[in-house]
C-alpha positions in Angstrom: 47.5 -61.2 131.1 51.5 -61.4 132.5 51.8 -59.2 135.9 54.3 -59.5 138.7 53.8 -59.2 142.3 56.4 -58.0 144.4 57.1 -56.4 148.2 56.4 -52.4 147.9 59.2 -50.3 148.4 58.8 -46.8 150.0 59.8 -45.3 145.9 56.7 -46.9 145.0 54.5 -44.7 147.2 53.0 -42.2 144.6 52.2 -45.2 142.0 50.6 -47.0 144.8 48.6 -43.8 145.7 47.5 -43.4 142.1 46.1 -46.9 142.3 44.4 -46.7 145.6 42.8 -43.2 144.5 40.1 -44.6 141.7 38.6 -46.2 145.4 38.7 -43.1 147.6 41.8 -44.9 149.9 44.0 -42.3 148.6 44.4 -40.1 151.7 47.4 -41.4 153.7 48.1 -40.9 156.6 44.5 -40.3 158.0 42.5 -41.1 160.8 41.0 -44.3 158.5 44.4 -45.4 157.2 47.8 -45.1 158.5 51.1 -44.7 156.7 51.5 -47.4 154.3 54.1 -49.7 156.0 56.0 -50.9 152.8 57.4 -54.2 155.0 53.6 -55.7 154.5 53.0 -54.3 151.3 52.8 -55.8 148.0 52.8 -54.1 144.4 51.4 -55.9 140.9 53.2 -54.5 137.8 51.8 -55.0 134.1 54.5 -53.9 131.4 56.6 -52.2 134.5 53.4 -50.4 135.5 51.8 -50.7 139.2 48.2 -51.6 138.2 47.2 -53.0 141.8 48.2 -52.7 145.3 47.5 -54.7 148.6 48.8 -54.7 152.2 48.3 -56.5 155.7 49.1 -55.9 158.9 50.1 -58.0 161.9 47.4 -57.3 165.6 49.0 -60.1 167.3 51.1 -63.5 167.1 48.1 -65.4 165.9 45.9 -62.2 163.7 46.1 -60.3 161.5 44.6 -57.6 159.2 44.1 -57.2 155.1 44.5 -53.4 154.5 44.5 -51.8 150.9 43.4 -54.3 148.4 42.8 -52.4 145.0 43.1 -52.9 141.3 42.6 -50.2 138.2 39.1 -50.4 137.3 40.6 -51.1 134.0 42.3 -54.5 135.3 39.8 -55.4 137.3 38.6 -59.3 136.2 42.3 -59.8 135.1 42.9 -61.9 137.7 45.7 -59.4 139.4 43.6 -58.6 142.6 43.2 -62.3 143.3 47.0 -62.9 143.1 47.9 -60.3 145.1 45.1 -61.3 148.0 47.0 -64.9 147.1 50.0 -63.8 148.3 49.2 -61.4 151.5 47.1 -64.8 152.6 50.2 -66.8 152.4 52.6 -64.4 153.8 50.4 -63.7 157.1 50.3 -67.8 157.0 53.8 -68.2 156.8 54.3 -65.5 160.1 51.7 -67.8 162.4 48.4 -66.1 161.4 45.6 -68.0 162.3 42.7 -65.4 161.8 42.3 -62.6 159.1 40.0 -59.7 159.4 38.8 -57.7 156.4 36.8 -54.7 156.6 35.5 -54.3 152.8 33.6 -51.0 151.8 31.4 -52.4 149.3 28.6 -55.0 149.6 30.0 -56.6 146.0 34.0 -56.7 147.9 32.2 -59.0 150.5 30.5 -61.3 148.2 34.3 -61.8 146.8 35.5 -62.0 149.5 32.9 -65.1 150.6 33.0 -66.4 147.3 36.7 -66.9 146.8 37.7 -67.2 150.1 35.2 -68.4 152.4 35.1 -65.2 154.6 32.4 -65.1 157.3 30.6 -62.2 158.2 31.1 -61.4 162.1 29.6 -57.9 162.0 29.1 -54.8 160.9 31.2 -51.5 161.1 30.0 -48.4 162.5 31.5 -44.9 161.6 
């Protein structure tokens, strides 16, 4: 399957919404997430179509934070969720980030997450 990745741009905002929405990570702003910053952003396109979505953001000179990783249910094993953790990995690499902390909602998004990447558990989030 050909896709593209690219940097978000604030004219992608309703696409990205429709992608984030299958998941329930829809409502933006909120007190969960804020405002999608489109300068850590990235966008995957299939036939000019954004089909999966991912972000990061920056907590200090040597952290960071994933935010937003999701894919169409449709497209999901296609390989486009992978590239587009690929490339928020490398980008927070490239600005000096030296630890990552994900916050996955689903017991299967962990195991990926371990699996792929070698994520260690640190804890548990209470809401």
């Amino acid at each position: 399957m050909n896709y593209t990745i690219s940097k978000a741009v604030p004219q992608d905002r309703d696409d990205i919404l429709r992608v984030l929405e299958p998941w329930n990570f829809h409502r933006i702003p909120s007190p969960e997430a804020e405002e999608i910053d489109f300068s850590c952003f990235f966008i995957a396109k299939i036939d000019n179509k954004i089909v999966g979505v991912a972000g990061y953001k920056i907590l200090s000179k040597d952290e960071g934070q994933t935010r937003l990783l999701a894919v169409y249910p449709e497209f999901q094993g296609s390989g486009v969720g992978k590239a587009l953790q690929d490339t928020r990995l490398e980008t927070m690499y490239k600005l000096g980030i030296k630890k990552i902390f994900t916050y996955p909602d689903r017991s299967e998004i962990i195991l990926w997450y371990k699996k792929n990447y070698g994520y260690k558990e640190i804890g548990k989030r209470l809401n």
